[in-house]
C-alpha positions in Angstrom: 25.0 130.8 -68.0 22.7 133.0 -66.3 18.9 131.2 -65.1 17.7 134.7 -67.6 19.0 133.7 -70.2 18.1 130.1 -69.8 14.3 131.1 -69.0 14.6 133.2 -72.3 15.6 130.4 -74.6 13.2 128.4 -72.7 10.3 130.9 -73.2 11.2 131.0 -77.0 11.5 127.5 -77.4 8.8 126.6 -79.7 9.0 130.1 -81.9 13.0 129.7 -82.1 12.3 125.8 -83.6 9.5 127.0 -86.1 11.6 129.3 -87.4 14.7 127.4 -87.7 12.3 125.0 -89.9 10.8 127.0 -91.7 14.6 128.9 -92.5 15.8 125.3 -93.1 12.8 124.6 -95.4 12.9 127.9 -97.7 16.8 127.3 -98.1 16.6 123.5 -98.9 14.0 124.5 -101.4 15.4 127.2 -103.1 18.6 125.8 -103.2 17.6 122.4 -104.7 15.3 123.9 -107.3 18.7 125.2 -109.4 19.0 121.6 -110.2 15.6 122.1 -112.3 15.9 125.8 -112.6 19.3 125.7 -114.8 18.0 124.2 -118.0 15.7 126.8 -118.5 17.7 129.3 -116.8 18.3 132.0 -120.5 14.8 131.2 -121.6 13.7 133.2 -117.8 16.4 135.6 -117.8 15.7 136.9 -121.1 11.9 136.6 -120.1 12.3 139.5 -117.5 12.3 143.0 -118.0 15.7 144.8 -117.4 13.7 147.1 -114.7 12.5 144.3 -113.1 15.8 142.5 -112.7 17.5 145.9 -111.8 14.5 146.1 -108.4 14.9 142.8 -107.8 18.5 143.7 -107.7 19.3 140.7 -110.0 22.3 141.0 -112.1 22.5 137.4 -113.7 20.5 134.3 -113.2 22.0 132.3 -116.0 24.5 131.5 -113.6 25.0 129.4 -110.3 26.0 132.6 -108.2 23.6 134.9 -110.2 20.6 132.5 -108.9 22.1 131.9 -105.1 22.2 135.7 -105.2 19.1 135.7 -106.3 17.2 133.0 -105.0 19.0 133.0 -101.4 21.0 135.8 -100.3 19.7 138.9 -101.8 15.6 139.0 -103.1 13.8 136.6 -101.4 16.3 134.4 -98.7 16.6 137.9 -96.4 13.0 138.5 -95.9 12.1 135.5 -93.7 15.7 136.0 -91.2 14.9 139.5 -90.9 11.8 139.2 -89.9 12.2 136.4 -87.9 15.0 139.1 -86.1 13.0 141.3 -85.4 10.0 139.3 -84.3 12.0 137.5 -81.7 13.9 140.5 -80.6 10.4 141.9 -79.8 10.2 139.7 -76.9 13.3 140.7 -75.3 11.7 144.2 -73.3 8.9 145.3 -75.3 6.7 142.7 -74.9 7.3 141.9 -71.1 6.9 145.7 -70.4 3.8 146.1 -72.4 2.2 142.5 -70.9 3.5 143.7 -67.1 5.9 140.9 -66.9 8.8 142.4 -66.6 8.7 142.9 -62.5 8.4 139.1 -62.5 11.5 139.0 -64.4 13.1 141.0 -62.5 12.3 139.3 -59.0 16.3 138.4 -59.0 18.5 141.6 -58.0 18.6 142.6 -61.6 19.7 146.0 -62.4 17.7 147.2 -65.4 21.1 147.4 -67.5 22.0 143.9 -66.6 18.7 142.5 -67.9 18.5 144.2 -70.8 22.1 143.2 -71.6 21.5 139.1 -71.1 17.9 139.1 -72.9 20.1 140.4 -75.9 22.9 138.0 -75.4 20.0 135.1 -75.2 18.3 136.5 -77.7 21.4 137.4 -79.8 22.7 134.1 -79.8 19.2 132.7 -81.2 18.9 135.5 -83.9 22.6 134.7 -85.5 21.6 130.9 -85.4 18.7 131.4 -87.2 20.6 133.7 -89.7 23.5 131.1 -90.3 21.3 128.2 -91.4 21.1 129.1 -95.2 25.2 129.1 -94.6 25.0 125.5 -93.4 22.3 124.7 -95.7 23.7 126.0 -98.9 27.1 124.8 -98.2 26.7 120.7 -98.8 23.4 121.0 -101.3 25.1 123.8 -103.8 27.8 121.2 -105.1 25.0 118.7 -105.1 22.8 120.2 -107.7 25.8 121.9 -110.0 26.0 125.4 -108.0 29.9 125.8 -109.2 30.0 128.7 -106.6 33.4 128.5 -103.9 32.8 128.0 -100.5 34.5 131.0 -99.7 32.0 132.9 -101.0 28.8 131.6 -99.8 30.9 132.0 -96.9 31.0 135.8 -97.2 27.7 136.1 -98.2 26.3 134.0 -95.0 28.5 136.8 -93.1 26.8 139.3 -95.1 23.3 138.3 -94.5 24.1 137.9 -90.6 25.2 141.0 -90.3 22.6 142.3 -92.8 20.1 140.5 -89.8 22.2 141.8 -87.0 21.8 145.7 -88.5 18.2 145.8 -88.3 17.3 143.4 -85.3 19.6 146.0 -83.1 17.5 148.7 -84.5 14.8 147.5 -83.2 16.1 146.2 -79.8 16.9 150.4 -79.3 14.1 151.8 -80.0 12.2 148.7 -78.1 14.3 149.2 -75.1 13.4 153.0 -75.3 10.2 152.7 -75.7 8.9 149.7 -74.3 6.4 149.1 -77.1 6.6 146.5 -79.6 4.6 147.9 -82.3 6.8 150.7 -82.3 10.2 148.9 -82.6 8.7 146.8 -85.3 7.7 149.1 -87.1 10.7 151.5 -87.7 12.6 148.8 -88.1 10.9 146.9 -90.5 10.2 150.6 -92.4 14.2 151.1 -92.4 14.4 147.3 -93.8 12.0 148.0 -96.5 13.6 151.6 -97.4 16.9 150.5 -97.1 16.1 147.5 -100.1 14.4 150.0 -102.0 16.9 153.1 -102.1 19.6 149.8 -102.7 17.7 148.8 -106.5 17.8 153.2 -107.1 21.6 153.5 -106.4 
């Protein structure tokens, strides 16, 4: 383990633990709430508009997976990893460039391609943490409050959502590496995010 890449995770310490909290939180919550949500469940589905469920890209929330889909993995669960992604992969070269701390990073004989590569992989490694915690989360409370959904597949859609994560927080870590500027990197990325959800509820 390289002392970057533990001075990274050190650096990020207390923004890496509010976020796994607050990931932890929104998941437990969600996921619980089906428990209360169910009896009512047809009396809310047939309360919203078809062109409502079609943006919210919600097929079915009468049933367990219709609501996980809903509640977790496709409308609200991706919004807080994402941006959590993208906020932390800000830190990695944007924001030491634009603060001048990045020649204090690089005291050791770093080339410029072997920094950039191990704030990723520390950074990396954070990011897909973060982004597996509704996997671990959903996993034991689902069977708990009746979500009949298999393992298997809250399995696939963890992947999904990691990857999903993983798309946009590279994105970003481009453009911030090519540009040294966070505002920029955020901002395309977080404009493809949003674009990319809304062309998804068109197709």
């Amino acid at each position: 383990m390289s002392p970057l890449m533990r001075k990274t995770w050190r650096d990020g310490r207390r923004a890496t633990i509010g976020w796994a909290v607050g990931v932890t939180a929104f998941t437990a919550i969600y996921t619980s709430f089906y428990s209360s949500f169910a009896g009512t469940a047809q009396m809310k589905d047939d309360a919203l508009p078809e062109g409502m469920k079609s943006f919210l890209s919600i097929d079915d929330m009468t049933s367990a997976a219709g609501y996980l889909q809903a509640s977790v993995y496709s409308h609200v669960g991706p919004l807080p990893v994402i941006i959590c992604g993208l906020l932390l992969i800000a830190r990695t070269i944007p924001r030491p460039e634009e603060d001048g701390g990045i020649e204090l990073l690089m005291v050791n004989p770093l080339s410029r391609r072997a920094f950039a590569v191990q704030r990723l992989a520390a950074t990396g490694i954070t990011v897909t943490t973060i982004a597996a915690i509704p996997w671990l989360v959903v996993t034991p409370i689902a069977p708990a409050v009746g979500i009949d959904v298999p393992a298997g597949n809250i399995a696939s859609a963890s992947v999904g959502l990691i990857a999903l994560t993983w798309c946009f927080t590279g994105i970003a870590f481009g453009i911030g590496a090519a540009t040294g500027r966070r505002s920029i990197a955020l901002a395309v990325a977080g404009t493809l995010a949003v674009a990319t959800y809304v062309l998804r509820t068109w197709i």
